[in-house]
DSSP file (Angstrom, degrees, kcal/mol; ACC not computed):
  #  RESIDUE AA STRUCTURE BP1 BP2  ACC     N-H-->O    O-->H-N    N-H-->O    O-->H-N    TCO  KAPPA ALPHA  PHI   PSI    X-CA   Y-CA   Z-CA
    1    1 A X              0   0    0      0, 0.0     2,-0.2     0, 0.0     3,-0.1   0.000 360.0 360.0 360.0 135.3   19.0   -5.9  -24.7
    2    2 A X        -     0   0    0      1,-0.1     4,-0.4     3,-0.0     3,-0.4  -0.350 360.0-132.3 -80.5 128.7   19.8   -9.5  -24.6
    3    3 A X  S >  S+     0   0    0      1,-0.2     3,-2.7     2,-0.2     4,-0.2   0.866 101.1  75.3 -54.4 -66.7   16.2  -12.0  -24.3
    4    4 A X  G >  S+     0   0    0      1,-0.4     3,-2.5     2,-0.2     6,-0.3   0.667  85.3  59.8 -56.0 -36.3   18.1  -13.9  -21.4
    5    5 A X  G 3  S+     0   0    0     -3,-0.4    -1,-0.4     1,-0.3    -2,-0.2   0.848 101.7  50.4 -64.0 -10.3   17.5  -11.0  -19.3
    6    6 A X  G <  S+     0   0    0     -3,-2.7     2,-0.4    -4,-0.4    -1,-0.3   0.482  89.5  95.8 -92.0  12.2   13.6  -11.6  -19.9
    7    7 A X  S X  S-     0   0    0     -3,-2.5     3,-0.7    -4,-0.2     0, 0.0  -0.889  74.9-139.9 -94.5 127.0   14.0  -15.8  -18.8
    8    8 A X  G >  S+     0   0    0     -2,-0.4     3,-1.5     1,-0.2    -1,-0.2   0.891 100.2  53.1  -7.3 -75.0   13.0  -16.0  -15.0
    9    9 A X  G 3  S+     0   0    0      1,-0.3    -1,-0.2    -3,-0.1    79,-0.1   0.403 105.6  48.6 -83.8   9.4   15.8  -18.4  -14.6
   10   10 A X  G <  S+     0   0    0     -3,-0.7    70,-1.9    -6,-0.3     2,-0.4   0.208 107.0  47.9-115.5  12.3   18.6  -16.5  -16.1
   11   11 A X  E <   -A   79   0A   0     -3,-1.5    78,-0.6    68,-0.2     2,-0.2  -0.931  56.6-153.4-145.9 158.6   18.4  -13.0  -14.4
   12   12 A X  E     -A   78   0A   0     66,-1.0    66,-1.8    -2,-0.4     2,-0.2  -0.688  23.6-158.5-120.4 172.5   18.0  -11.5  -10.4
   13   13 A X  E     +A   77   0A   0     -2,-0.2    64,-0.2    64,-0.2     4,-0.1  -0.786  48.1  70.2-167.9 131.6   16.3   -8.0  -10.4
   14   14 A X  S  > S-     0   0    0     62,-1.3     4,-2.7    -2,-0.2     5,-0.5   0.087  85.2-103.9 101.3 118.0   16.7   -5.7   -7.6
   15   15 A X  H  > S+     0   0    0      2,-0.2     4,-2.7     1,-0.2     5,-0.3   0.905 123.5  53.2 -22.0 -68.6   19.8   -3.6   -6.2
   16   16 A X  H  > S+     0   0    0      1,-0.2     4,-3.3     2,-0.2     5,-0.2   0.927 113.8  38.8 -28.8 -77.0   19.9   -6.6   -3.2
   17   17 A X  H  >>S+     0   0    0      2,-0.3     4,-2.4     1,-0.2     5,-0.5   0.908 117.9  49.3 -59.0 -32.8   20.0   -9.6   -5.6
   18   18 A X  H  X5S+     0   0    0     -4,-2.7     4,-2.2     1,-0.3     5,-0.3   0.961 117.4  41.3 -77.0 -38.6   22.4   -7.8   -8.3
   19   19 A X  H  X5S+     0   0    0     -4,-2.7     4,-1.9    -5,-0.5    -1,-0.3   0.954 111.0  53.0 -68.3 -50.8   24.6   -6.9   -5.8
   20   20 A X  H  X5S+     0   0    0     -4,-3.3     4,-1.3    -5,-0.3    -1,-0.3   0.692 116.4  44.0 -63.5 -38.1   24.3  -10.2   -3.9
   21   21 A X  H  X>S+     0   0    0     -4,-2.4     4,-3.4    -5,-0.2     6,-0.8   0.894 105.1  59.1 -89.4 -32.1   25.2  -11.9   -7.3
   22   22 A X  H ><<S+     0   0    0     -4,-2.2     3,-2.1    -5,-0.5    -2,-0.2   0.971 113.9  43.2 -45.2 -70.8   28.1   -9.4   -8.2
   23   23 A X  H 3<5S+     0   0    0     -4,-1.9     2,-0.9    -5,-0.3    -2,-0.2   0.817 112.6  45.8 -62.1 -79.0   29.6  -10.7   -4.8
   24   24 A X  H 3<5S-     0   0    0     -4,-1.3    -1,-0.3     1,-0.2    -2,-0.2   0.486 115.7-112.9 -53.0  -7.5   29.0  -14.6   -5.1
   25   25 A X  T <<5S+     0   0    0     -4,-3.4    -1,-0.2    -3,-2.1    -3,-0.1   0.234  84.1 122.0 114.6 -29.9   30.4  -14.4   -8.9
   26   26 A X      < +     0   0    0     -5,-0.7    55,-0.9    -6,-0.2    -4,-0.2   0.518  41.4 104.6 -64.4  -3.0   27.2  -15.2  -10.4
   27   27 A X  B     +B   80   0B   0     -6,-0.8    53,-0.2    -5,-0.2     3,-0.1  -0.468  30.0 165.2 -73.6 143.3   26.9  -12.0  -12.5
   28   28 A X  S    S+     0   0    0     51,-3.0    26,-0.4     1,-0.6     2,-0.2   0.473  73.6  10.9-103.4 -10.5   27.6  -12.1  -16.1
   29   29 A X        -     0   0    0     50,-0.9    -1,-0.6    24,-0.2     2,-0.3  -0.922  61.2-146.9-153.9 162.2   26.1   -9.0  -16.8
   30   30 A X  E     -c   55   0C   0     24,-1.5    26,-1.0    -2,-0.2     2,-0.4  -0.831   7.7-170.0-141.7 136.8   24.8   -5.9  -15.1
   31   31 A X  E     -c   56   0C   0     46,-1.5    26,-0.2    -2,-0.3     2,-0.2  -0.862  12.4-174.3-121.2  99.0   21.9   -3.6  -16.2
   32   32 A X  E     -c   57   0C   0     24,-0.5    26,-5.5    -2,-0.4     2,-0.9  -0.589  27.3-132.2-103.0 149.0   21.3   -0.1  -14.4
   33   33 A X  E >   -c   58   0C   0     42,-4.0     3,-2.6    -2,-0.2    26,-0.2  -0.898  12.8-148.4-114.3 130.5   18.7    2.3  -14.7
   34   34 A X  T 3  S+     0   0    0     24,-2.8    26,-0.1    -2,-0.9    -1,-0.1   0.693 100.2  67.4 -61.6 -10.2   20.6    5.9  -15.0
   35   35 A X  T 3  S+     0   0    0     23,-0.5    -1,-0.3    40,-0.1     3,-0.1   0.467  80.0 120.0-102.6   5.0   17.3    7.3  -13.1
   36   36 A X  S <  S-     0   0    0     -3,-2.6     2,-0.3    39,-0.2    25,-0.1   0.196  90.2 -78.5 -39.4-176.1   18.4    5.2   -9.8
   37   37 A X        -     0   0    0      1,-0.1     4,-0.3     0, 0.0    -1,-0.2  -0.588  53.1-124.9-101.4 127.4   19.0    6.9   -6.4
   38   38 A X  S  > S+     0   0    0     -2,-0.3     4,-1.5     1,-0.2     5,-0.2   0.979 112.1  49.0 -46.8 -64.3   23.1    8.5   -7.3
   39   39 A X  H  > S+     0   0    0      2,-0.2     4,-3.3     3,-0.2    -1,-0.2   0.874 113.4  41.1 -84.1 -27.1   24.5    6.8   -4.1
   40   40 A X  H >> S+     0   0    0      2,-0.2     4,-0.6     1,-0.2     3,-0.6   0.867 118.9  53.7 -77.4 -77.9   22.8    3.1   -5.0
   41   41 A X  H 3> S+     0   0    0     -4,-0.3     4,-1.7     1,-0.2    -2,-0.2   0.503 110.3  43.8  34.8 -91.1   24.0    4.0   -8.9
   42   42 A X  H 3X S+     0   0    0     -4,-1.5     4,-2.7     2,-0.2    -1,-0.2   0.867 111.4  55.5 -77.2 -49.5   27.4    4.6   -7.7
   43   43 A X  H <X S+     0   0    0     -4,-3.3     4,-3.0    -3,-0.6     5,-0.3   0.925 116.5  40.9 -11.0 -74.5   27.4    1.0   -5.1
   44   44 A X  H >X S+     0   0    0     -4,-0.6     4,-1.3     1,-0.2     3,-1.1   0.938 107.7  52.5 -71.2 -60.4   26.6   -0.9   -7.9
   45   45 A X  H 3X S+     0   0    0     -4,-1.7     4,-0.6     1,-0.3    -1,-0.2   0.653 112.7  52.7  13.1 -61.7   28.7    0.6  -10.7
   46   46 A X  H >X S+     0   0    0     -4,-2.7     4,-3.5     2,-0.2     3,-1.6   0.990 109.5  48.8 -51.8 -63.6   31.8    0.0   -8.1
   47   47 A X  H <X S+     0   0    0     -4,-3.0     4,-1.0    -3,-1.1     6,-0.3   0.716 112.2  43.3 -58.4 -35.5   30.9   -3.5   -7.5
   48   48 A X  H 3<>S+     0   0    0     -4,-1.3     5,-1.1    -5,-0.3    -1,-0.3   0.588 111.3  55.8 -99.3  -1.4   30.6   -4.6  -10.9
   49   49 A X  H X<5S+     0   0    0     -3,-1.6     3,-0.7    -4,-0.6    -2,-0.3   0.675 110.5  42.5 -89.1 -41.9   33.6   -2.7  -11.9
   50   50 A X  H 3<5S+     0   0    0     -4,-3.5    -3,-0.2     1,-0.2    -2,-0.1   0.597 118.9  50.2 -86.2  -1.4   36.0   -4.6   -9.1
   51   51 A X  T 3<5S-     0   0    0     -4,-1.0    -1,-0.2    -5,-0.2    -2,-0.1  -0.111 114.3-123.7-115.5  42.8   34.2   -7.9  -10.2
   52   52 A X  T < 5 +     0   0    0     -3,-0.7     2,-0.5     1,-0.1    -3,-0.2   0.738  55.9 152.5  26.5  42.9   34.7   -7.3  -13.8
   53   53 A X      < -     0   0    0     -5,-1.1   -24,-0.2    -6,-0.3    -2,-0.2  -0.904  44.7-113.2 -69.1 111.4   31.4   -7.4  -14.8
   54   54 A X        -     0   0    0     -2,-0.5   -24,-1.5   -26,-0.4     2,-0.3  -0.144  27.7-151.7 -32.8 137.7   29.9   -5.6  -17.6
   55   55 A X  E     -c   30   0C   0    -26,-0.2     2,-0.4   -24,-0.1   -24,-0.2  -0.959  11.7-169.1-131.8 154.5   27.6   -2.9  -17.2
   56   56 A X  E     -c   31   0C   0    -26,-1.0   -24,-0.5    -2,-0.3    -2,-0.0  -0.826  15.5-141.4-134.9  89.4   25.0   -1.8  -19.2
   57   57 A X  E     -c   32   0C   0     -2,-0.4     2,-0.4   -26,-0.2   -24,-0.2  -0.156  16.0-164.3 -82.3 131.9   22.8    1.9  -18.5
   58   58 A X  E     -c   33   0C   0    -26,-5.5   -24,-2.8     1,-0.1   -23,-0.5  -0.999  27.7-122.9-108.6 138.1   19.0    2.1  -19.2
   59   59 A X  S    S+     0   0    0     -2,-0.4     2,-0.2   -26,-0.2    -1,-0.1   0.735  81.6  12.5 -25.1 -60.2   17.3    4.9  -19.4
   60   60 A X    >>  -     0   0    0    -26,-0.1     4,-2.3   -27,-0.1     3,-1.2  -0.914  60.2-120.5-145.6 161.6   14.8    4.4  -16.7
   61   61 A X  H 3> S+     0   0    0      1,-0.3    13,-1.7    -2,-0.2     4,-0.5   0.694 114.1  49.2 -70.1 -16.2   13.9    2.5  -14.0
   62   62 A X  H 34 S+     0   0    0     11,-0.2     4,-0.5     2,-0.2    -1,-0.3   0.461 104.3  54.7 -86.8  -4.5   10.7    1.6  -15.6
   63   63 A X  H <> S+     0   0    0     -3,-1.2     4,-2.2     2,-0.1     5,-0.4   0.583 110.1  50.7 -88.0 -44.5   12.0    0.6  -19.0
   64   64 A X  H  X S+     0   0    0     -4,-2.3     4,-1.6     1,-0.2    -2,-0.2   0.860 104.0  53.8 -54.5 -24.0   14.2   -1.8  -17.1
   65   65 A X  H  <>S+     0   0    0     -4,-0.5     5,-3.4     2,-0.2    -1,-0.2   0.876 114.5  46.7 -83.7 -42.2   11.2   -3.3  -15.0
   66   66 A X  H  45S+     0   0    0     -4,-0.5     3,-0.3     2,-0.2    -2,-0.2   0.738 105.5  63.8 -56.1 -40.2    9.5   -3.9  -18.8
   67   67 A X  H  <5S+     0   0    0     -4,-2.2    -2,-0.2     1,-0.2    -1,-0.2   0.989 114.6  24.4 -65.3 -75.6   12.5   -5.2  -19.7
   68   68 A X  T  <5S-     0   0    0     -4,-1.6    -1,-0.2    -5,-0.4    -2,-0.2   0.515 111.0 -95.1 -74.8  18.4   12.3   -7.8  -17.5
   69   69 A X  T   5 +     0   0    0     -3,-0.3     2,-0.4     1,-0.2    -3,-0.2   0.775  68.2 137.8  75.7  14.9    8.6   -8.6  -16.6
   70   70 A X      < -     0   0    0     -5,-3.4    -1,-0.2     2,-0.1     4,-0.1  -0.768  57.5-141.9-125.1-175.9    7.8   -7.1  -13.8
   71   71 A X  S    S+     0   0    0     -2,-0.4     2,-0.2     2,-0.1    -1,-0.1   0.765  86.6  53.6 -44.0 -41.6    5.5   -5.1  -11.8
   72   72 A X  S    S-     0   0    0     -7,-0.1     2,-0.4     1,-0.1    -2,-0.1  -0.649  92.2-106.4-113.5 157.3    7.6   -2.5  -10.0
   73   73 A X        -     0   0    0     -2,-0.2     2,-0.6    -8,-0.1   -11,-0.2  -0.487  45.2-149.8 -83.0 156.1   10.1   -0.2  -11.8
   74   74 A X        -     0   0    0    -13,-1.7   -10,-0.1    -2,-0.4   -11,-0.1  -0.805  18.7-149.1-122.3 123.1   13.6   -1.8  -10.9
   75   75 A X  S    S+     0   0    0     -2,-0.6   -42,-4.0     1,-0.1   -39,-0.2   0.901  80.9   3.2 -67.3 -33.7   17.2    0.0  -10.5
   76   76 A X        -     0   0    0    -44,-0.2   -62,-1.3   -15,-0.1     2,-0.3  -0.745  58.1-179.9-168.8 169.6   19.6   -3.0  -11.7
   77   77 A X  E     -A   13   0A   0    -64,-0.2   -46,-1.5    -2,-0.2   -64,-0.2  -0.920  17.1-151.6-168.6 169.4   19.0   -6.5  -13.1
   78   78 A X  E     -A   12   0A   0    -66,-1.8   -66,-1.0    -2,-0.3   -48,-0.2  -0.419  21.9-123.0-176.6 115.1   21.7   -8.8  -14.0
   79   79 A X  E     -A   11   0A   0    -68,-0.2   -51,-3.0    -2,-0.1   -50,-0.9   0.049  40.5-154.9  -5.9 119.0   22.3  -11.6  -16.4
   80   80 A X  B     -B   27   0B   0    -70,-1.9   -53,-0.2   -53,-0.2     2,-0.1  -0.730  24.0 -97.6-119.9 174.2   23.4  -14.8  -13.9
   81   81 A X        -     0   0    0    -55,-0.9     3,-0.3    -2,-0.2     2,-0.3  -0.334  42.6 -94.3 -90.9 172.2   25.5  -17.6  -15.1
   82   82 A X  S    S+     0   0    0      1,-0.2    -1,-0.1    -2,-0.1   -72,-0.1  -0.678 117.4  34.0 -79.6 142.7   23.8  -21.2  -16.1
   83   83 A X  S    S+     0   0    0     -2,-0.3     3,-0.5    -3,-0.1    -1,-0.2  -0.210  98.8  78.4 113.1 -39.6   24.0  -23.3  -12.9
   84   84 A X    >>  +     0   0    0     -3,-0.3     3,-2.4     1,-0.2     4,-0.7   0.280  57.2 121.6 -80.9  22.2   23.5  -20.3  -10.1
   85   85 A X  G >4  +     0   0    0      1,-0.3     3,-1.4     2,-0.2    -1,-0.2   0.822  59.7  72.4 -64.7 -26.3   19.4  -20.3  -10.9
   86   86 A X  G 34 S+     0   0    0     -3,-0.5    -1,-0.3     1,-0.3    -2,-0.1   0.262  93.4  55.3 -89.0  22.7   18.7  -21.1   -7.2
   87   87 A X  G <4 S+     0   0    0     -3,-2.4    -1,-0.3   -61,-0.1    -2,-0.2   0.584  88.2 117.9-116.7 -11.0   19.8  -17.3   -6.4
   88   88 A X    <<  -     0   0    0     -3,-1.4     2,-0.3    -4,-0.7   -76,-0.2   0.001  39.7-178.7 -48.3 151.3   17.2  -15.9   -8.9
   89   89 A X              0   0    0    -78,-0.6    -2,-0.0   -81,-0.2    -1,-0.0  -0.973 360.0 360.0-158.5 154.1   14.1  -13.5   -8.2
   90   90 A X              0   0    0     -2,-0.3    -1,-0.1   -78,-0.1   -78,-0.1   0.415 360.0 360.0  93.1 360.0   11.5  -12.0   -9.7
């Protein structure tokens, strides 16, 4: 797993914001936890496949939440480009 995804100002976390960055562009990579809901899973997985994103499976949603520093266990996460920080969370 790449450190940027633990920098506050390089990553979103949360279905919404990865999905929100997959559409504006901002993605550069996509992190999913295989232990998601199937239908949110399959959402993102589309979306980062028609914005030619890379995607990346974790085991769980709680090794993803670790991954990145927070509190709550977390479905998706996603590496953002330098310049887009004012869409970041978490």
């Amino acid at each position: 797993m790449p450190e940027r995804l633990k920098k506050r100002g390089m990553r979103v976390v949360g279905a919404r914001q990865v999905l929100r960055a997959l559409k504006d562009g901002s993605a550069q990579e996509v992190f999913l936890a295989l232990d998601a809901a199937p239908p949110l899973r399959q959402q993102i997985e589309r979306a980062a496949k028609e914005s030619g994103v890379p995607l990346t499976t974790v085991a769980a949603m709680e090794e993803l939440s670790q991954l990145c520093r927070v509190d709550v266990p977390s479905a998706a996460a996603a590496v953002i480009k330098a310049g887009t920080a004012e869409t970041v969370s978490g």
